[in-house]
N, C-alpha and C positions, 0 to 999 in steps of 0.2 A: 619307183623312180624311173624316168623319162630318160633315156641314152639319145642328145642329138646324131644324127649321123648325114654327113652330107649326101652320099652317094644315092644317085640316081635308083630308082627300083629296080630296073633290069639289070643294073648291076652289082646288086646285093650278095650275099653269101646263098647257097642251094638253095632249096625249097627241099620241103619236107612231107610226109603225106599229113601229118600233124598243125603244120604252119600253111598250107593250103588244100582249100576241096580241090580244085582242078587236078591237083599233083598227086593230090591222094585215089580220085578216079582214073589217072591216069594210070598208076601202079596199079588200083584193085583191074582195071580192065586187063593188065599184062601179065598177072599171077594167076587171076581167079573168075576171065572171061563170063562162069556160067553164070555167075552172081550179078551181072549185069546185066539187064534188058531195056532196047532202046525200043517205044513204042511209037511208031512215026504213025497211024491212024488218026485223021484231025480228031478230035476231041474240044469241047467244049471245056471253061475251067470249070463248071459243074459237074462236068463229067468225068471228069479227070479225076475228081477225088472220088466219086460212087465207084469209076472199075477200079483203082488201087485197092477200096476195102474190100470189094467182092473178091477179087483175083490174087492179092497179095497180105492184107492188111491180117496178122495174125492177135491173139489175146496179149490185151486187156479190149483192142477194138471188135474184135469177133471173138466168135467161139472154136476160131482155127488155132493150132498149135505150131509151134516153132518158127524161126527166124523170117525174116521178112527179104526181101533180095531187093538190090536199087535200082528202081527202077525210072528211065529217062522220057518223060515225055515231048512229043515234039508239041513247040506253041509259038509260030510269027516268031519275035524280035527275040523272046527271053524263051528256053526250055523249062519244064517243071521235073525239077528231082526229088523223087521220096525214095524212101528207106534206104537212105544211107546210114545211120541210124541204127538199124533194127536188128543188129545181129553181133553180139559181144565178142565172140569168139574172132569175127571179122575185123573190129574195130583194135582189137590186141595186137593181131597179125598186123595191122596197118601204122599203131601206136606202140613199141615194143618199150616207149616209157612208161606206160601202165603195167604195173607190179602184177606176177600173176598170182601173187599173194598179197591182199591189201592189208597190213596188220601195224602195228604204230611203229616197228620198223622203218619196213619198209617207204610209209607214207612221211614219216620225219627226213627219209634220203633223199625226199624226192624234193622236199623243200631244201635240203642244201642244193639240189641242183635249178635252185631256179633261175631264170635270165631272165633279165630286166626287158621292157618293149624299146625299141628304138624308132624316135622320126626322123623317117626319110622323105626327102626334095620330092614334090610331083606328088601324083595320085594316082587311081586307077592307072597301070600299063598295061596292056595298049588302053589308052583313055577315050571313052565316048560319052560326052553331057549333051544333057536332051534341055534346052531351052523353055519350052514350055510344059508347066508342073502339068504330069496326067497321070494320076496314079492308076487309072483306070486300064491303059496300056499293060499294067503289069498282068500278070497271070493271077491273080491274088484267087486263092479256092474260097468257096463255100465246100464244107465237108456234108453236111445233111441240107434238105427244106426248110426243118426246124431252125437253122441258128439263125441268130438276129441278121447275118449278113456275110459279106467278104470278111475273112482274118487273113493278114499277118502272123502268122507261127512260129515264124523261125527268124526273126529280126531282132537280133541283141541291139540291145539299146545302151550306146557310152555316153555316159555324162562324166564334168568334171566341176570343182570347185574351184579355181587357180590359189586363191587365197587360202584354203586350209589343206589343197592337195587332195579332199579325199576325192574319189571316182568312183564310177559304176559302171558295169557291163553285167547284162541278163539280160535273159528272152520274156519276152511279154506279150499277151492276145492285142493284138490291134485291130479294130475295127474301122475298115473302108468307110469312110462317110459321103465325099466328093472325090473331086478333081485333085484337092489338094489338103486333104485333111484326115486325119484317124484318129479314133479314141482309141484310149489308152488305159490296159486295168494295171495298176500299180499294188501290190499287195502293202497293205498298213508295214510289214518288218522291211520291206527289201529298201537298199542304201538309196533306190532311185527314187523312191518318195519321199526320204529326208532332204535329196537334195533339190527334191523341186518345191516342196514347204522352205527350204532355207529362200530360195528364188522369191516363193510368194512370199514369205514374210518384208520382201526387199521389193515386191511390186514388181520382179520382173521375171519372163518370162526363163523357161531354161535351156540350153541350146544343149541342140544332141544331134548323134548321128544313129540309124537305123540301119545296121550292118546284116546284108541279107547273104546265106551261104558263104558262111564267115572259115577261117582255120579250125576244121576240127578241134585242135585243142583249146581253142576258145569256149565252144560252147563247151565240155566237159570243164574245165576250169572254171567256167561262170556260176554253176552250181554249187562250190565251194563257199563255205561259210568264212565269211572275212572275220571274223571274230577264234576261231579257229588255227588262224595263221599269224606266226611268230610277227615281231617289229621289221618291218623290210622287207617282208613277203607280201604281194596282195596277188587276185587272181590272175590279172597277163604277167606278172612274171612266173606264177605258177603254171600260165599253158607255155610259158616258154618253156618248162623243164617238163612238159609232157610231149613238145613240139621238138624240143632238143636243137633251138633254134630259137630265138627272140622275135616276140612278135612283133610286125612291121604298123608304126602307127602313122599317118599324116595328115596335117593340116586339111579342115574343112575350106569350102571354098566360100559358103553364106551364110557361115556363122563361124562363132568364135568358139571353135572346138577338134575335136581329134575323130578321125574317124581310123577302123581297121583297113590298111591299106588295100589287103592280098582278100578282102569280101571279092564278092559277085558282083552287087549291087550296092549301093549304098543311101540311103536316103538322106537327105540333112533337113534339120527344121528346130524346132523348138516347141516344147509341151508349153502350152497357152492356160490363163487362169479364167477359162470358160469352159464349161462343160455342155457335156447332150446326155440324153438318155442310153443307155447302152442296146436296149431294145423297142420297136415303136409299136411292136403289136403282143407282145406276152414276157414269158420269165425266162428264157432259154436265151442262153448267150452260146453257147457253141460244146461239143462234146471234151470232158475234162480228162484227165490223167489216168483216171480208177476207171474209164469206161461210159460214165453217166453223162447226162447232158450236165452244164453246170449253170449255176441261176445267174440271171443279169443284174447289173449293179443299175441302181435309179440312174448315177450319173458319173462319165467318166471324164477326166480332161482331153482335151483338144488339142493335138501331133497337127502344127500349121506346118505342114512339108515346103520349103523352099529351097532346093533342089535336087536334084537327081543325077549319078552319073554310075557310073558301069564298065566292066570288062567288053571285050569283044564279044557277043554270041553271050553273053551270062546266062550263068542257071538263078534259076530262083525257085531256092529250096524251100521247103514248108512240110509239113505234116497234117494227118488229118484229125488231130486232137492226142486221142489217147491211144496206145501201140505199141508196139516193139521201143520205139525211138524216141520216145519222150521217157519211159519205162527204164530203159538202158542211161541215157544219159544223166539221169535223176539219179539211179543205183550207185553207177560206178563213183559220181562227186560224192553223193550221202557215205558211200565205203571208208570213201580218203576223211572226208568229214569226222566220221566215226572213231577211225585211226589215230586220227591226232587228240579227241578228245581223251581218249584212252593212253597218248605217251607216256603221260605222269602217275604216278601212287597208282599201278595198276598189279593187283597181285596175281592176277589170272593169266595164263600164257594163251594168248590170241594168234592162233596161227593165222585165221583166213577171214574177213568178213564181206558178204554179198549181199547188195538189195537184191532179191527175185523179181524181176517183170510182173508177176502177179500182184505183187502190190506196187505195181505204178510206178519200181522203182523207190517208192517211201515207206511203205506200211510193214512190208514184210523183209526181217533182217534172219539171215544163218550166219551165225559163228563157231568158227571149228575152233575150239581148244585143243591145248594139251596136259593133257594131265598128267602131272608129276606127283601130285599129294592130290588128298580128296578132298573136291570143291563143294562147300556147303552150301543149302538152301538160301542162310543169306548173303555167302558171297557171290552166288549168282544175281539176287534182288540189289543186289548194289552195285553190281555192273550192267545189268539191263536199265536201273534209271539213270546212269552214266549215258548208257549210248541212247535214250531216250531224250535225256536233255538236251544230245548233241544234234538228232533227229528229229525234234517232237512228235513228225509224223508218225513214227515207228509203232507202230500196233502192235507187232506177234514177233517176239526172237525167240529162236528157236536155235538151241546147244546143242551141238554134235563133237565128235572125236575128232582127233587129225586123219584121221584112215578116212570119212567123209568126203567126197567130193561136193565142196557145196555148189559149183558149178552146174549142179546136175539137180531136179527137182524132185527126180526119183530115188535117187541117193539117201536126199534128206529126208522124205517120207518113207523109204527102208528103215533109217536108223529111227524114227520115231515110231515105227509099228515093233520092231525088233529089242530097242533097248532103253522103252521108257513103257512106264505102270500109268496112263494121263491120269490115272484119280489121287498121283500122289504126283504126277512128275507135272502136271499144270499147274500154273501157277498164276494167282494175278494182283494188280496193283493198281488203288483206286484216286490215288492221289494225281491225278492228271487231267487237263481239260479235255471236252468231246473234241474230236475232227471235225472242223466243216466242211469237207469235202467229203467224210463218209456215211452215204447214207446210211448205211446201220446205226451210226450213232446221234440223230437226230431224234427229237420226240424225249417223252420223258415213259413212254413206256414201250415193252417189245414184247411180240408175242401175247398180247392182254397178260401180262405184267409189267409191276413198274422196273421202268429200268434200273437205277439206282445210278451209283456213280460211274459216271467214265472210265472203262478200263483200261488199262493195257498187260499185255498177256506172256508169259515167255513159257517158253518148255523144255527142259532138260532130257534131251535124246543124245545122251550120252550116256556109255557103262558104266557101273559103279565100280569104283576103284576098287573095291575090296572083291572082285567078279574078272576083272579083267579078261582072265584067259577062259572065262566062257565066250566070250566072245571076239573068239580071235577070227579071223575072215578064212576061209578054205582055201583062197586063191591069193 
């Protein structure tokens, strides 16, 4: 639900490091300076993304380890920011509505705390629109040679239906075409393709706005499964209770839509019922989530951009595919995801659960139990296809104790060398579709054998109850 509010923007309630990037860089610069790097060296926007991965970009994008730091580049009109993103522990410290235990607790409180978005009077403040459409002015990267082109990375895309209320907001690849145009991949589940099939079936196009370096808790909220959330919940009033603050919505200027007020940039236009090719010379549409290139689609629709307007000085955030910040953003929603699938008929005590960055944030899940009685073989198989149905992603979960930090990736590989047997404590489950985004499970054989069915896998690296005080910690 939509809260009108007259008051002017500048004269709104605080800001929040959650309900704005600006405010939230402003804080990380005054707590945690070292985390911040301004690189004022011109730089090309090609080039800009080659030194981030050489210099900063850690795994799933390289084979470097640990957090990523954010780093500012200088560029003409717009700055480019990466890895703000890329470090969870930083993003806690900045968001302290993120539970530092995600478990259906926790994740159920978080939805009574949500707040609804309000529209406020005016647009961008301080306000700058640029008259003539040039998308080309933006800083827009190319991450490698290989991909089809310039992306948009980090442009949550809001659409609405007025007639049935439903909406959308999520990040999407967008592809540079001109002056004033981008293709657009739409995955077949997300809300944003239902509602431009509702537009096409009506012959007309769909109006949206392309909110770039939006309120943190937008993008983590965006990731949330609308299907997951109670009557009266939906995503912006769930970043409002990560934001601890409501998010700021107002009135498009060239179309008949909502845009996020407190963005950087803001795009408006409308997804058109023409398409183009996503690539003009091979199969490679730009570097995905898991680390891979990922394939191009024959044909995407067509983002007719009709205007543009902007903060003073904007940043214009993005990423270089796959990384720390696509990784983290993906985990922490799939967690809350998780958590609510599991509020109800759940008999297993869930203290903690965490996507790991190694799987892209989707593939790989730890869950800390607590054991009270001892948990059977098949009561963990019917809590792993629980939190699978709630992930499909989810490849490999992996059970741990509450003594477990699963925060830690060494933790969880301790307790799996220490207090599991894999030829009894692996386990797996064939009834699932492949991943199309992982190449291991493409082909119909591996290794010159046939593959068989799709799996998915969990591991019980926890003690057995009837053992406990063998393994009790030294420290």
């Amino acid at each position: 639900m939509l809260t009108n509010k007259p008051d002017n923007l500048s004269t709104s309630s605080p800001l929040t490091s959650g309900s704005s990037l600006r405010f939230a860089l402003k804080t990380l610069n005054e707590v945690s300076p070292a985390e911040c790097i301004e690189h004022s060296t011109a730089l090309t926007v090609n080039e800009i993304a080659d030194h981030f991965a050489n210099n900063f970009a850690t795994s799933p994008a390289t084979a470097k380890d640990g957090p990523e730091p954010v780093v500012r580049y200088r560029h003409e009109d717009s700055d480019v920011l990466l890895g703000f993103y890329g470090c969870e522990k930083r993003l806690k410290q900045l968001m302290p509505s993120i539970p530092d235990y995600i478990n259906p607790i926790t994740a159920t409180e978080l939805i009574t705390q949500s707040i609804d978005p309000q529209i406020v009077s005016g647009h961008l403040n301080p306000q700058v629109e640029r008259g003539n459409i040039n998308l080309r002015q933006l800083p827009v990267l190319q991450a490698t040679p290989s991909d089809a082109g310039p992306y948009i990375t980090m442009g949550f895309v809001y659409a609405r239906d007025d007639k049935t209320g439903q909406e959308s907001i999520s990040a999407h690849r967008m592809l540079l075409i001109d002056d004033n145009r981008l293709a657009i991949w739409m995955l077949p589940s997300r809300q944003l393709r239902a509602l431009y099939q509702q537009a096409a079936n009506q012959e007309k196009p769909l109006p949206v706005t392309i909110n770039i370096g939006v309120p943190p808790a937008v993008a983590l909220a965006s990731t949330l499964s609308g299907s997951m959330l109670p009557e009266g919940a939906n995503k912006l009033s769930m970043a409002g209770a990560l934001a601890r603050r409501a998010i700021r919505m107002a009135q498009a200027r060239t179309q008949e839509t909502l845009c996020l007020a407190d963005s950087e940039i803001v795009l408006e236009g409308e997804i058109c019922h023409c398409s183009v090719p996503e690539s003009a010379n091979g199969n490679i549409s730009m570097p995905e989530f898991l680390g891979y290139f990922g394939s191009a689609q024959q044909q995407l629709p067509v983002v007719k951009v009709t205007g543009i307007s902007s903060q003073q000085s904007p940043l214009f955030q993005a990423t270089i595919g796959p990384g720390k910040e696509q990784s983290i953003i993906l985990g922490i929603g799939g967690a809350l995801n998780a958590a609510l699938a599991l509020a109800e008929n759940n008999r297993i005590d869930v203290v903690n659960l965490r996507y790991a960055p190694a799987g892209g944030g989707m593939l790989l899940l730890y869950v800390s139990i607590n054991q009270n009685h001892s948990v059977s073989e098949q009561q963990l198989t019917t809590l792993s296809k629980s939190l699978i149905r709630a992930n499909p992603f989810t490849k490999l979960v992996i059970y741990v104790d509450r003594d477990i930090n699963v925060d830690s990736d060494t933790e969880v590989l301790w307790a799996i060398l220490t207090r599991s047997r894999l030829s009894q404590d692996c386990h797996s489950m064939n009834d699932f579709s492949p991943l199309p985004m992982d190449p291991s499970q493409k082909g119909n054989h591996w290794r010159g054998k046939q593959a068989g069915e799709a799996q998915r896998t969990f591991i019980n690296a926890t003690a057995p109850f009837d053992r406990k005080t063998d393994f009790k910690r030294s420290f």
